[in-house]
Every structure is written in structure tokens, then in C-alpha cells.
Biotite code that builds the C-alpha atoms (Angstrom):
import biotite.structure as struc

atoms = struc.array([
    struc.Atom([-57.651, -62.015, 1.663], chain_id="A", res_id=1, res_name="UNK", atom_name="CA", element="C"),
    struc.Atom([-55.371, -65.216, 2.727], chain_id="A", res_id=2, res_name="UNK", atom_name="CA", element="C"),
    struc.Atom([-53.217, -64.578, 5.785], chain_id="A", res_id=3, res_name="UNK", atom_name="CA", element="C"),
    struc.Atom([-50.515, -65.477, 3.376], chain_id="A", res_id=4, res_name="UNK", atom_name="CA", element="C"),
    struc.Atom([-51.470, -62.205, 1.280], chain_id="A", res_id=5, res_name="UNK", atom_name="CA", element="C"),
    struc.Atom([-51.695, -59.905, 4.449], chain_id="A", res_id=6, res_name="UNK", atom_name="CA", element="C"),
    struc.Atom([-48.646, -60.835, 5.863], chain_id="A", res_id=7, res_name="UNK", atom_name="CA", element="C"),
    struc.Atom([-46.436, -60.115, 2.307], chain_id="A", res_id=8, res_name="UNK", atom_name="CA", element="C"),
    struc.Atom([-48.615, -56.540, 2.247], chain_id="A", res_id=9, res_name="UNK", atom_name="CA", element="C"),
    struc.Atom([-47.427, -56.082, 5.694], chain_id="A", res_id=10, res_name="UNK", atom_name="CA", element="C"),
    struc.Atom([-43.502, -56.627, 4.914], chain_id="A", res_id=11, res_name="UNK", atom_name="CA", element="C"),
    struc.Atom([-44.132, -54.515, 2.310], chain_id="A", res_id=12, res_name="UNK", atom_name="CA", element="C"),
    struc.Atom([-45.164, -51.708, 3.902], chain_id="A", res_id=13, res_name="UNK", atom_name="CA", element="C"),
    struc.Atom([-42.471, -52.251, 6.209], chain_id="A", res_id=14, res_name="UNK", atom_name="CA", element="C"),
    struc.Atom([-39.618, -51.997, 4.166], chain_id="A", res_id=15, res_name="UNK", atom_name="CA", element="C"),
    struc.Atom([-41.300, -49.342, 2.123], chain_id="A", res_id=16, res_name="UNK", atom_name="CA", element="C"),
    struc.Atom([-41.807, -47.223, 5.905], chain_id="A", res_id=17, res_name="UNK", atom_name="CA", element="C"),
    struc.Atom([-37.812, -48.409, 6.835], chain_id="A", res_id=18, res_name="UNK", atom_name="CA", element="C"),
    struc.Atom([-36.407, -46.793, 3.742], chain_id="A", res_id=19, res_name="UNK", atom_name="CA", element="C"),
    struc.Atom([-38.479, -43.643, 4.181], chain_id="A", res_id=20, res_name="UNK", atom_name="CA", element="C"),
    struc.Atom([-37.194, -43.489, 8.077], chain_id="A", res_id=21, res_name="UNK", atom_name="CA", element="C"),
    struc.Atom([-34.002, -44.032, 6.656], chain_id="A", res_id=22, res_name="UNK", atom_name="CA", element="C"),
    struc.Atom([-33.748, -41.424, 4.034], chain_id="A", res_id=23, res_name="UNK", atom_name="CA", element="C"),
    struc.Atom([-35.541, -38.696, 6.722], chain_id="A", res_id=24, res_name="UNK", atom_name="CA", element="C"),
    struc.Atom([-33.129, -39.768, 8.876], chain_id="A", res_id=25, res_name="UNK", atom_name="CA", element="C"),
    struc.Atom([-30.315, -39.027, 6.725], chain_id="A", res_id=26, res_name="UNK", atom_name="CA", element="C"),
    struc.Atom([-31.744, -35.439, 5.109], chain_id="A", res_id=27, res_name="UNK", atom_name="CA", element="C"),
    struc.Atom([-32.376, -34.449, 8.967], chain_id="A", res_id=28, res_name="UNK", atom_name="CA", element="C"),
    struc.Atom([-28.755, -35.268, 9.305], chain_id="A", res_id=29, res_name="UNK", atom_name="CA", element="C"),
    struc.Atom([-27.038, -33.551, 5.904], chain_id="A", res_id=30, res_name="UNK", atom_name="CA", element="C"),
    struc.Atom([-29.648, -30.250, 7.268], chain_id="A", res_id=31, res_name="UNK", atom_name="CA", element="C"),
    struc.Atom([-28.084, -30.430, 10.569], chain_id="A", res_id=32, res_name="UNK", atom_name="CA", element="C"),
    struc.Atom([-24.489, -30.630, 8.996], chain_id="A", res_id=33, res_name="UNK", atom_name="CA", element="C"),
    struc.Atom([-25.102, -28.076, 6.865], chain_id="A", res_id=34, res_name="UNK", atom_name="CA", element="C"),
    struc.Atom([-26.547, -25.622, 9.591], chain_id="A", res_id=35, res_name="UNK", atom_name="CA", element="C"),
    struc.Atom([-23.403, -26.089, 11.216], chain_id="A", res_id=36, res_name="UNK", atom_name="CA", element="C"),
    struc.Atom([-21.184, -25.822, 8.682], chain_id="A", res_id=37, res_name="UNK", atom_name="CA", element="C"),
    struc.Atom([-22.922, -22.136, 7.608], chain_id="A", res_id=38, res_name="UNK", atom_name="CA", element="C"),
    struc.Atom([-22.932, -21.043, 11.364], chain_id="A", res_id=39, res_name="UNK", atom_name="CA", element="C"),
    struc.Atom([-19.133, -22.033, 11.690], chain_id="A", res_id=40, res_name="UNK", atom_name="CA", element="C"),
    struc.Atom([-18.746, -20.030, 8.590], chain_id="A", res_id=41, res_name="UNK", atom_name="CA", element="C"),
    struc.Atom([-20.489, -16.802, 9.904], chain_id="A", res_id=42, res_name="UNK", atom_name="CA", element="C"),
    struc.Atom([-18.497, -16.751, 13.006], chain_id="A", res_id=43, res_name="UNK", atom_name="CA", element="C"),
])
């Protein structure tokens, strides 16, 4: 493979990797909200 290729493959995967942290960082954070939101609830 050209250097070329390997470093477009590379960006790839890193965008693909920074929208998955993204979107596990945001479901982590509606969970979290909603835990709180049910405990506030009970109490």
C-alpha cells in the first residue's frame, strides 16, 4: 500500500473511533441523567 493510502485509512478510522467516543459519551451521559432523574423521583 502507498503511504498516501495508509494515511487516508488511518483518518478514517479516526473519525469513525471519534464519533463512536462521542455517541458513548453522550448515552453514558442521557443513562446518568436518567438514573438521577428516577432516583429524585423515588425520594
Amino acid at each position: 500500500m502507498a503511504k498516501d493510502e495508509i494515511k487516508k485509512l488511518l483518518g478514517n478510522s479516526k473519525k469513525e473511533l471519534d464519533g463512536d467516543y462521542d455517541n458513548f459519551v453522550k448515552s453514558i451521559k442521557d443513562d446518568l441523567t436518567s438514573f438521577k432523574k428516577k432516583t429524585l423521583d423515588r425520594i
